[in-house]
C-alpha positions in Angstrom: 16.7 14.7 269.2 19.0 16.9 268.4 23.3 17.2 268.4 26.6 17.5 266.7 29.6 15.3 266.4 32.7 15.6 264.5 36.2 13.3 264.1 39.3 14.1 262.2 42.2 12.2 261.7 44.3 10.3 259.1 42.1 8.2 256.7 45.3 6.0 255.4 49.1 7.1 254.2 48.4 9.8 252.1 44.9 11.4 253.2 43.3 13.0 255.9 39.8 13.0 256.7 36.8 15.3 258.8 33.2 13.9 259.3 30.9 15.9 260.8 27.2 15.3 261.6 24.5 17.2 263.2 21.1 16.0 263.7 17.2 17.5 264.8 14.0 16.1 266.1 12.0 13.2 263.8 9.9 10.4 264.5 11.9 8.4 261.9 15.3 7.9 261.1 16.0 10.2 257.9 19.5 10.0 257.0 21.4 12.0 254.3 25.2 11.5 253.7 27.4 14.2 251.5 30.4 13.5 249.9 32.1 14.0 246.5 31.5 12.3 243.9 34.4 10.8 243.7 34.2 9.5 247.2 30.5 8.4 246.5 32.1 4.7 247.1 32.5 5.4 251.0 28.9 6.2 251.8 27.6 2.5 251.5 30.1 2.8 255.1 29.0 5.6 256.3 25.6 4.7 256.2 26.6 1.5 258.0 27.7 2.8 260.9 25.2 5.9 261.8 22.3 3.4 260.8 23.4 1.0 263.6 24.3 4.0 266.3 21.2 5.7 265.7 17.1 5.2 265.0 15.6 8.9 264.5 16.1 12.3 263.4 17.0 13.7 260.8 20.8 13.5 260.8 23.2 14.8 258.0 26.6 13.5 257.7 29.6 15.3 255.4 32.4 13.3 254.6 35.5 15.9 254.1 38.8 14.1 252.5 42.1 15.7 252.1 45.3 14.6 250.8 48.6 14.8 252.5 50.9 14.1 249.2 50.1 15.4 245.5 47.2 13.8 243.3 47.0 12.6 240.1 45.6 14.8 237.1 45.5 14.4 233.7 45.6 17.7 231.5 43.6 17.0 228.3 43.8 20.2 225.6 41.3 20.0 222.5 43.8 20.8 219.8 41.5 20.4 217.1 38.8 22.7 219.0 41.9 25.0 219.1 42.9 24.8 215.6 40.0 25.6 214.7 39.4 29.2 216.5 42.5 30.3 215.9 42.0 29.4 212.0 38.2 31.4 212.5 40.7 34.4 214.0 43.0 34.9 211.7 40.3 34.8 209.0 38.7 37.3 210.6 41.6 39.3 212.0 42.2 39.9 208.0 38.8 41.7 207.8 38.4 43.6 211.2 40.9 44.9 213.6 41.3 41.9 216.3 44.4 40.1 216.9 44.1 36.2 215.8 46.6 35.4 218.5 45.6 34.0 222.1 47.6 34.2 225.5 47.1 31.1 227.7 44.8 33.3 229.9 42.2 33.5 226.5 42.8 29.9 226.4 41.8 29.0 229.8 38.7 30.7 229.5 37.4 28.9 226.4 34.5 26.1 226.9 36.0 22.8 226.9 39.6 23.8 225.6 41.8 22.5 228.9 39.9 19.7 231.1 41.5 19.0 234.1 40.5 15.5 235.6 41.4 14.2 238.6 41.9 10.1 238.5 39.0 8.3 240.0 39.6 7.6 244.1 39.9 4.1 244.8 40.2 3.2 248.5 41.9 0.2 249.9 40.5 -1.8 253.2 42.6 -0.3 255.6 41.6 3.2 254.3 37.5 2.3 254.9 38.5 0.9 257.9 39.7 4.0 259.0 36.7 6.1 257.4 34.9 3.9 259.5 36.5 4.3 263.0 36.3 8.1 262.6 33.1 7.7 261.7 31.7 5.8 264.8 33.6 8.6 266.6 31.6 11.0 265.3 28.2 8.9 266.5 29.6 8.7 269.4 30.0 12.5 270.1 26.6 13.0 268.6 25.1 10.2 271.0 26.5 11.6 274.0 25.3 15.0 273.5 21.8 13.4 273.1 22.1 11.3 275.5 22.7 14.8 277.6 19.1 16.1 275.8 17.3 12.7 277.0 18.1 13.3 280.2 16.7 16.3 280.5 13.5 14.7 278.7 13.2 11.9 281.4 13.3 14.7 284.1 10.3 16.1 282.4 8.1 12.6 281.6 8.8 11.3 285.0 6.6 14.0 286.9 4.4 13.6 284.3 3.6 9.9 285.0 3.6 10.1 288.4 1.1 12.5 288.3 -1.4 10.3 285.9 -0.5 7.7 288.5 -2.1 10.1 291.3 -5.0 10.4 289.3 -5.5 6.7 288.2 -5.3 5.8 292.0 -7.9 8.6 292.5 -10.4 7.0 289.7 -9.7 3.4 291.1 -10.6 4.7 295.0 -14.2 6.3 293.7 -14.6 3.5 291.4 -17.2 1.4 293.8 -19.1 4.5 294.9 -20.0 5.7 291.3 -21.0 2.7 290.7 -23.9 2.6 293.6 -24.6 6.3 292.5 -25.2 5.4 288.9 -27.1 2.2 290.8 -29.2 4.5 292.3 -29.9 7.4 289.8 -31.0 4.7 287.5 -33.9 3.5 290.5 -34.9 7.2 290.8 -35.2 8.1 287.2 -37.0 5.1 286.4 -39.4 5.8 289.2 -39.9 9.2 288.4 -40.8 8.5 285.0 -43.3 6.0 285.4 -44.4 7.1 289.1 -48.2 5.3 288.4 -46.3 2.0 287.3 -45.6 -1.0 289.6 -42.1 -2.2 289.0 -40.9 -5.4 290.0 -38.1 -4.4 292.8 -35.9 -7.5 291.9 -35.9 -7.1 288.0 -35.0 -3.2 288.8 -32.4 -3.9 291.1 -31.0 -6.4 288.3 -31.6 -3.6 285.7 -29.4 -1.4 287.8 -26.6 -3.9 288.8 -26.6 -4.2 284.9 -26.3 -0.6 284.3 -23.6 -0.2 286.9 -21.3 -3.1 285.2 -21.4 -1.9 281.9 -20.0 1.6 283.6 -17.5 -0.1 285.8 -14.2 0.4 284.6 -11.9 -1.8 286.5 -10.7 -3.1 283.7 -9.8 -0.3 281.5 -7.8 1.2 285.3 -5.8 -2.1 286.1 -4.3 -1.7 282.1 -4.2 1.7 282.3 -1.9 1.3 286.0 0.2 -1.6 283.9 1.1 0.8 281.1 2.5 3.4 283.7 4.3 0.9 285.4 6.0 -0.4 282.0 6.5 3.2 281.1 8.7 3.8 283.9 10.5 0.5 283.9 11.0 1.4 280.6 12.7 5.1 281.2 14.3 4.0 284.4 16.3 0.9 282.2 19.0 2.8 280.7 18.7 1.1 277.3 19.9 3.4 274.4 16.8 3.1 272.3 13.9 3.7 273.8 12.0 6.1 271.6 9.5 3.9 269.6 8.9 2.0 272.7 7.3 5.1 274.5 5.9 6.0 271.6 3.5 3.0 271.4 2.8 3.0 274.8 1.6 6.6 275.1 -0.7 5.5 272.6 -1.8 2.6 274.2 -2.7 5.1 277.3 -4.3 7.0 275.5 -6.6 4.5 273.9 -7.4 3.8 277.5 -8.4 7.6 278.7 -10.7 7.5 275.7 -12.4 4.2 276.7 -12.6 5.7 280.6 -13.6 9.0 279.3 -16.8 6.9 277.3 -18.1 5.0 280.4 -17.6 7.5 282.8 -20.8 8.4 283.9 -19.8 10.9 286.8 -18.7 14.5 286.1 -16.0 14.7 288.8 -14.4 11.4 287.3 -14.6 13.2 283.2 -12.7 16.1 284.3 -10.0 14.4 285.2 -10.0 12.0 282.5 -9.8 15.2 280.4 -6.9 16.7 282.5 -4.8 12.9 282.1 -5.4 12.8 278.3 -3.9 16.6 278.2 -0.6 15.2 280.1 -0.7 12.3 277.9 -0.8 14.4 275.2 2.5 16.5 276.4 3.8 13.3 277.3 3.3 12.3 273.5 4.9 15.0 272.2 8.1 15.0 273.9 8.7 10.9 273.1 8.6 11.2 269.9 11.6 12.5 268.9 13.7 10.7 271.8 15.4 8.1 270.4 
């Protein structure tokens, strides 16, 4: 599914902080935090916290830190390195016309002359602690705007299963009367193909009670109904993470379409089996990226 969310606010005395995270459709939860290098120690929390709001998409979290009061540097200049070109210069100042003198502005621009380090960042409790609540204001914002997307999405999947509920009713209603057609094709074709053959009335009858069994799908309609009604209790319950749980159970209708769609033995019945497994199939689609 897909949102934003952002929070800013102080992270401690002296620093301010902005996270920001934004997220699209996948099945799985892919999750990818940025932050400096030296704040590399705050994304064990990070990860903490969207991990337990969310379980899909692929969401990318930045970690901004700024600081209210002056940092700590440390200037480091290579005098040696420096000794040594300007010795090289005035060598060769001697020989050509250069200058063996540098401003600061020649100096700045030479490899590895002036490094400029900024002390490691070391963060107390407090300050992940408050890392951490503007973190889980972020989720927040980035749940609710989804939660605005899945609501949209139920809107779409409910129609959808009452309408493979229509049709399931349907197949359950005809179920008895293809079976006494299939009953009694069986008796005709057997007597049309041996016309000159005397057939024992009782075996055939038991031949085509047999026939008519093995085709019966009562079964395979009574799970399919208990799916649908799961499915709905399920997107009716208001839980937060419902996703996975849709996902599995699409499947699990699916399986069932395929086994009707294999016994069915009547062509009125196989056309709508082919019509449900094209909803379930939309249905499918649309679960799973919700999350």
């Amino acid at each position: 599914m897909t949102g934003f969310g952002r929070a800013r606010g102080p992270a401690g005395a002296d620093r301010a902080a902005e996270i920001s995270v934004r997220s699209v459709n996948s099945r799985f939860l892919d999750l990818t935090v940025k932050t400096k290098e030296t704040e590399a120690s705050l994304e064990p929390a990070l990860r903490r916290i969207f991990s337990r709001r969310l379980h899909r998409g692929k969401v990318e979290v930045s970690l901004r830190l700024k600081r209210t009061s002056p940092s700590d540097v440390e200037i480091t200049v290579d005098e040696a390195l420096l000794e040594a070109l300007l010795s090289r210069l005035s060598a060769l100042s001697g020989r050509y016309p250069i200058e063996g003198r540098l401003s600061v502005r020649d100096l700045l621009t030479i490899p590895q002359a002036v490094v400029v380090e900024t002390a490691s960042e070391t963060f107390t409790p407090e300050e992940i602690e408050a890392v951490e609540a503007l973190a889980d204001e972020a989720a927040q914002a980035l749940v609710a705007m989804r939660t605005v997307e899945g609501a949209a999405i139920a809107a779409d999947l409910t129609p959808r299963i009452a309408l493979l509920r229509r049709k399931t009713a349907g197949l359950a209603e005809r179920r008895e009367e293809i079976a006494r057609n299939l009953a009694a094709t069986l008796r005709e074709r057997v007597r049309s193909l041996f016309p000159d053959v005397s057939m024992d009335p009782t075996r055939l009858e038991q031949e085509a009670a047999l026939a008519a069994d093995r085709a019966d799908v009562a079964e395979e309609l009574q799970r399919l109904g208990g799916h649908l009604d799961q499915f709905d209790a399920i997107l009716g319950g208001g839980d937060a993470s419902v996703g996975k749980k849709l996902d599995f159970l699409t499947q699990e209708i699916l399986r069932e379409l395929n086994t009707l769609g294999s016994k069915s033995r009547d062509l009125a019945s196989t056309r709508e089996i082919l019509d449900m497994k094209s909803e379930t199939e939309k249905i499918r689609e649309q679960v799973q990226n919700v999350e």
